[in-house]
DOTI-312507 format. One record per atom (N, C-alpha, C, O, CB): residue in one letter; x, y, z. Coordinates in pm, whole numbers, plus 50000, padded with zeros to 5 digits. Glycine has a CB too. Layout:
! residues N
AXYZ
...
END
This chain:
! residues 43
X500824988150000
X500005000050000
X500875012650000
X500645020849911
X499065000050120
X501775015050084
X502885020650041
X503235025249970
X503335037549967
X503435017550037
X503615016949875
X504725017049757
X503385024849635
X503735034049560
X505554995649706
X502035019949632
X501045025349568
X501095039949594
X501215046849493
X499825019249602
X501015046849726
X501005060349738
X502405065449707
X502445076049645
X500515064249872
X503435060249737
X504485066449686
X504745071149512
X505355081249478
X505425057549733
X504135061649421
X503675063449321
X502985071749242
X503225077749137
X503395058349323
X501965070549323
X500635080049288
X501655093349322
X501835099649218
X498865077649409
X502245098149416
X502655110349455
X503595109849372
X503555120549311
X502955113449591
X504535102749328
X505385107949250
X504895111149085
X505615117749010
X506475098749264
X503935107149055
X503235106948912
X502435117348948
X501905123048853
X502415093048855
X502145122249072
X501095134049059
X501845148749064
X501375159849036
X499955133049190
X503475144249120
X504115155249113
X504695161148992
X504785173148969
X504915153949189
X505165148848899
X505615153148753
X504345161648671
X504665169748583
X506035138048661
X503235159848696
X502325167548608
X502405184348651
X501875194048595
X500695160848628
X503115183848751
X503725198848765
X505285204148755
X505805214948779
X503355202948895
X505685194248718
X507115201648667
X507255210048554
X506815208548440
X508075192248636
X507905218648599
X508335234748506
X510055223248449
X510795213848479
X508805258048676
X509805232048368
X511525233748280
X511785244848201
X510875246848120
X511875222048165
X512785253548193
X512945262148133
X513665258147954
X514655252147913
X513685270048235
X512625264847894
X512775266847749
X513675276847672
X513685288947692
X511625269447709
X514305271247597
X515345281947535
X514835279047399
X514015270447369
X517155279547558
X515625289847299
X514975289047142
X516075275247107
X515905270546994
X515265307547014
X517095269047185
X517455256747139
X517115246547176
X517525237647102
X518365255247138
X516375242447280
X515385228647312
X513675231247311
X512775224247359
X515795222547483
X513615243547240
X511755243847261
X511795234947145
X512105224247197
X510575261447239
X511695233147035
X511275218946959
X511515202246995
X510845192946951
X511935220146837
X512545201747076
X513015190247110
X512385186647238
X512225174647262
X514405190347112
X511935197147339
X511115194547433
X509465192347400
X508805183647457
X511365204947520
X509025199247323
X507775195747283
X507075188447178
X505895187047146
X507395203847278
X508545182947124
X508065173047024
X507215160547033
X507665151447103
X509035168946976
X505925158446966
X504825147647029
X504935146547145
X505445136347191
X504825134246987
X504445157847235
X503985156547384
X502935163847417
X503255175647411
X504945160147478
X501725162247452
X500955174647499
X500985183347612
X500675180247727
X499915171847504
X501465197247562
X502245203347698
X501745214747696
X501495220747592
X503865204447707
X501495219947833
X501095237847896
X502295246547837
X503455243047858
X501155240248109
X502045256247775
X503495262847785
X503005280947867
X502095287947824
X504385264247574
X503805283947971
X503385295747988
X504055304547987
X505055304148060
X502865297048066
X503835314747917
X504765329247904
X504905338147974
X503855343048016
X504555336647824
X506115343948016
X505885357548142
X507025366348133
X508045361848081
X505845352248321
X507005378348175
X508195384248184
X508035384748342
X506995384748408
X508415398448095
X510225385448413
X510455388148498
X510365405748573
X510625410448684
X511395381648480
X510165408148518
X509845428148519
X508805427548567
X508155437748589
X509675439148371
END
């Protein structure tokens, strides 16, 4: 039972991982994946 929640939490945490995008891995990161992308300035 355990090992089930440890799971579940770790699969529920990746659906929120950020990674930062540059103009040299934004195609290679989003290639056939369905992904959020969100835009912002630091200012």
């Amino acid at each position: 039972m355990k090992k089930f929640f440890l799971v579940l939490l770790l699969g529920f945490s990746s659906l929120f991982a950020f990674e930062d995008l540059t103009n040299e891995n934004f195609d290679q990161k989003i290639s056939n994946k369905n992904v959020i992308i969100e835009f912002y300035a630091s200012w």
